[in-house]
C-alpha positions in Angstrom: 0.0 0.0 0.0 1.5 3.4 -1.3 0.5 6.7 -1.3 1.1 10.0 -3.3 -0.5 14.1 -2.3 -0.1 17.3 -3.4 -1.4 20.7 -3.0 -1.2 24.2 -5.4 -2.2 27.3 -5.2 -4.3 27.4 -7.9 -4.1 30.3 -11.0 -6.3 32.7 -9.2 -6.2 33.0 -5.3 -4.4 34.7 -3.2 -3.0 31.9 -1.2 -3.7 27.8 -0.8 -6.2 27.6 1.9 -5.8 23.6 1.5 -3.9 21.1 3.5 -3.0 17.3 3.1 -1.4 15.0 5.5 -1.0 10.8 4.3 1.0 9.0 7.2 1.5 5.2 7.9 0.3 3.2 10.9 2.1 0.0 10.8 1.4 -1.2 7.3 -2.2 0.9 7.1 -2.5 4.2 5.6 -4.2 8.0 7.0 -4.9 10.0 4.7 -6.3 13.8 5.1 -7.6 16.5 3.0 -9.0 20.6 4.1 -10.4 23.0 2.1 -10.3 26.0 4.8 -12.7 28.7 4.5 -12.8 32.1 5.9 -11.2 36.0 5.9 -7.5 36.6 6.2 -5.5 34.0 6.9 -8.4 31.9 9.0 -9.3 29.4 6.0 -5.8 28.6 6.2 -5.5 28.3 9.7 -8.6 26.3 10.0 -7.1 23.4 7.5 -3.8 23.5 9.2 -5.2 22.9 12.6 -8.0 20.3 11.4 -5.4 18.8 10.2 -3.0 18.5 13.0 -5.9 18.2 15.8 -7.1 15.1 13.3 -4.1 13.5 13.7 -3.2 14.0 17.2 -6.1 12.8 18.1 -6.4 9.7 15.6 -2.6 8.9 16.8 -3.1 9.3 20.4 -6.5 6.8 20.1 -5.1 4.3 17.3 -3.8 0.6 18.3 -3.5 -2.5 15.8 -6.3 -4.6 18.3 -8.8 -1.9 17.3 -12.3 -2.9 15.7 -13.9 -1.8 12.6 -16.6 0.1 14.8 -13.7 1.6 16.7 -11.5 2.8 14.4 -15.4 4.3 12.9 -15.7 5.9 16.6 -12.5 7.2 16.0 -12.2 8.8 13.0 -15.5 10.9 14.3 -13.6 11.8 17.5 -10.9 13.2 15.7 -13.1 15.4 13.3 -15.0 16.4 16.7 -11.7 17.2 18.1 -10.4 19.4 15.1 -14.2 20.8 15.6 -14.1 21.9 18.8 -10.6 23.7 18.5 -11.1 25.5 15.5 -14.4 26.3 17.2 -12.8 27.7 19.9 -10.2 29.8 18.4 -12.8 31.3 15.9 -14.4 33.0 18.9 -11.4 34.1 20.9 -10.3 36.9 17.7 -12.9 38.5 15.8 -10.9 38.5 12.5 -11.3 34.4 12.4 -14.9 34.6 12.6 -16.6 32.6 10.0 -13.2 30.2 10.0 -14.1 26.7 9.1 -13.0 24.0 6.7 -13.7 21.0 5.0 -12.4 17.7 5.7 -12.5 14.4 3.9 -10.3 11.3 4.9 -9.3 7.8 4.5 -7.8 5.1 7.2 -7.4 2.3 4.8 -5.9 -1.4 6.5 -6.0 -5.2 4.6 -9.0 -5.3 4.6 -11.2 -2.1 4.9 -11.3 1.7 3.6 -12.4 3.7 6.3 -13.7 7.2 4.8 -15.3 10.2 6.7 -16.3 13.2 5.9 -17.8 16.8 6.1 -18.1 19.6 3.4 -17.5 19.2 -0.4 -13.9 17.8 -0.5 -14.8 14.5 -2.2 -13.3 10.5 -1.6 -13.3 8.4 -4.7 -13.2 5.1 -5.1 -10.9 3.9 -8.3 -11.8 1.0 -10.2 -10.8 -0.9 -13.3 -14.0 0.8 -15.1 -13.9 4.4 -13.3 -14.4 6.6 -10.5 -17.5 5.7 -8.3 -18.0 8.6 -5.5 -18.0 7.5 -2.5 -18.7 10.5 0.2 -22.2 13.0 -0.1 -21.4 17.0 -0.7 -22.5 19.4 2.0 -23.7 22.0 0.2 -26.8 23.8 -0.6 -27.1 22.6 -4.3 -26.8 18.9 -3.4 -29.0 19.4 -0.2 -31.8 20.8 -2.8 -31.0 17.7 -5.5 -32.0 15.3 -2.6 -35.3 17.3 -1.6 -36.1 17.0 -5.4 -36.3 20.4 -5.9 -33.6 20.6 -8.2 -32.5 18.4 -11.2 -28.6 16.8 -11.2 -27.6 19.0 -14.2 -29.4 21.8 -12.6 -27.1 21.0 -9.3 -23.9 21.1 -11.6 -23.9 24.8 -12.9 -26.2 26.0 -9.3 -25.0 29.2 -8.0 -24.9 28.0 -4.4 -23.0 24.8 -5.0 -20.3 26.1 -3.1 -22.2 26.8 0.0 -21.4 24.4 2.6 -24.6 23.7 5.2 -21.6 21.6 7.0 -18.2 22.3 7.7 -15.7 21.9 10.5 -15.3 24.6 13.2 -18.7 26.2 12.4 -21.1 25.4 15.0 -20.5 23.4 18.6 -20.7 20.0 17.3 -20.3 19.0 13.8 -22.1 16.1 12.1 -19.7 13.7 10.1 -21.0 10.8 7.2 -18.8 7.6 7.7 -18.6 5.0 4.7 -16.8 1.3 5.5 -15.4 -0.5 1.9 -14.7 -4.0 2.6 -12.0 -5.7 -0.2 -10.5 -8.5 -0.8 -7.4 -7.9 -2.9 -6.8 -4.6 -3.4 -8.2 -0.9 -3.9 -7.4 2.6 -4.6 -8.5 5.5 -3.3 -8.3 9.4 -4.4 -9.6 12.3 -1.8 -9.5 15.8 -3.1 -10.7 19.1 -2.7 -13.1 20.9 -5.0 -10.7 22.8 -6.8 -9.7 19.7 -8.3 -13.7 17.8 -8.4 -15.6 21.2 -9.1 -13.8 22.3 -12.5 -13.2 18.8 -13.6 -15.3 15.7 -14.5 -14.9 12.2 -13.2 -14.0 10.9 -16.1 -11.4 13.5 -17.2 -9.9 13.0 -13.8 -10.4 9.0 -14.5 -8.3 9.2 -17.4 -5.3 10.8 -16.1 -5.6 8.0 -13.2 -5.2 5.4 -15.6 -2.6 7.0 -18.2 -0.6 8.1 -14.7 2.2 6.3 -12.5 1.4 6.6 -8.8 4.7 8.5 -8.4 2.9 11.1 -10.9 -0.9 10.3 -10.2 -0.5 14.0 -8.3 1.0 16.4 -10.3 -0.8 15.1 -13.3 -4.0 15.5 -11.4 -3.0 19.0 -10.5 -1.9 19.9 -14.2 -5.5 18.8 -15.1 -6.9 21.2 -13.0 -4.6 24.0 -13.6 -5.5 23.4 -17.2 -9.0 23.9 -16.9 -8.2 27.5 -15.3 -7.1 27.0 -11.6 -9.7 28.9 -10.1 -9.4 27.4 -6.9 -6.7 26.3 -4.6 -6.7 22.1 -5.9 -5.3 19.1 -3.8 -5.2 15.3 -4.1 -4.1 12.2 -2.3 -4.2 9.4 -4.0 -4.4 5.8 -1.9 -3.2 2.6 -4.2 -1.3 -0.8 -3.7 
């Protein structure tokens, strides 16, 4: 099990308001991905800390004797925990008001893919045929798709589509979608922000996938991206054996 990540600015912001983190436990694989929202520097701050809070706390909880329902528990703990300090710090300086960030990531073992998530930063499953999506967006236009008030290709070009209704750091407590993918001999995985899933279809980014080494997989995903105007900050990981 291998990994690859990167992270650009993007053609047209100010500065990268992502972050990515991959680390190994043992033989298994962590995987991380903000998109930080908010004034000044406080998108960027608010990925950094999710980020490290994510992994202080995943590291400080993990063991190999864990259970698949506990190692569920605690990837939600450590999404509560980056929750509750960025949270925190938004209300102790008025110029972070509003901070908040997405956060999408993968603990991947033998035998499972652990995914959680909250906000549009998107995991992705990888397989022989394409990309099948594996995590639900938080945002108004996909909130108004599942009422049925709104068509899919309607939710593609919908003004508010980048209006989270979740995101970490915003209120209290923050509500988190987990996924379990059992396998049997292998899978890949790709996590990104919406820089990356927002300008570019899933089978554009398919096809670099498959025309890509794993030791490129990144920067290829990132040219894609760039290529199609880099209006947003853009960041990948990409999980494979």
């Amino acid at each position: 099990m291998r990994y690859k990540f990167g992270t650009d600015i993007g053609l047209k912001r100010d500065e990268n308001q992502d972050a990515v983190r991959c680390e190994y436990f043992g033989h298994n694989i962590l995987a991380v991905v903000c998109d930080g929202m908010g004034g000044e520097r406080a998108g960027k701050e608010a990925s950094s800390i999710a980020i490290e809070e994510f992994f202080q706390r995943f590291s400080a909880g993990y063991s190999e004797s864990l259970s698949d329902e506990d190692i569920r528990k605690l990837l939600i703990s450590s999404i509560s925990a980056a929750n509750s300090v960025i949270y925190t710090r938004a209300r102790l300086d008025f110029k972070n008001f509003g901070m908040g960030t997405t956060c999408v990531a993968a603990f991947v073992n033998s035998k499972t893919a652990f995914v959680v998530n909250v906000g549009d930063s998107r995991a992705y499953l990888i397989t022989d045929s394409g990309l099948q999506r594996i995590t639900t967006d938080h945002n108004v236009a996909a909130m108004l798709y599942e009422q049925g008030k709104i068509t899919e290709a309607e939710m593609q070009t919908h003004p508010q589509k980048h209006m989270l209704v979740r995101a970490v750091g915003v209120e209290k407590t923050v509500l988190a979608d987990t996924f379990m993918l059992d396998y049997e001999d292998k899978i890949s995985l790709l996590l990104c922000s919406d820089g990356l899933s927002g300008y570019c279809g899933d089978d554009e980014i398919y096809d670099v996938i498959a025309n890509s080494s794993l030791d490129n997989v990144a920067d290829d995903l990132i040219k894609l991206a760039l290529g199609k105007g880099g209006r947003d900050n853009i960041t990948v990981a990409v999980i494979s054996d």
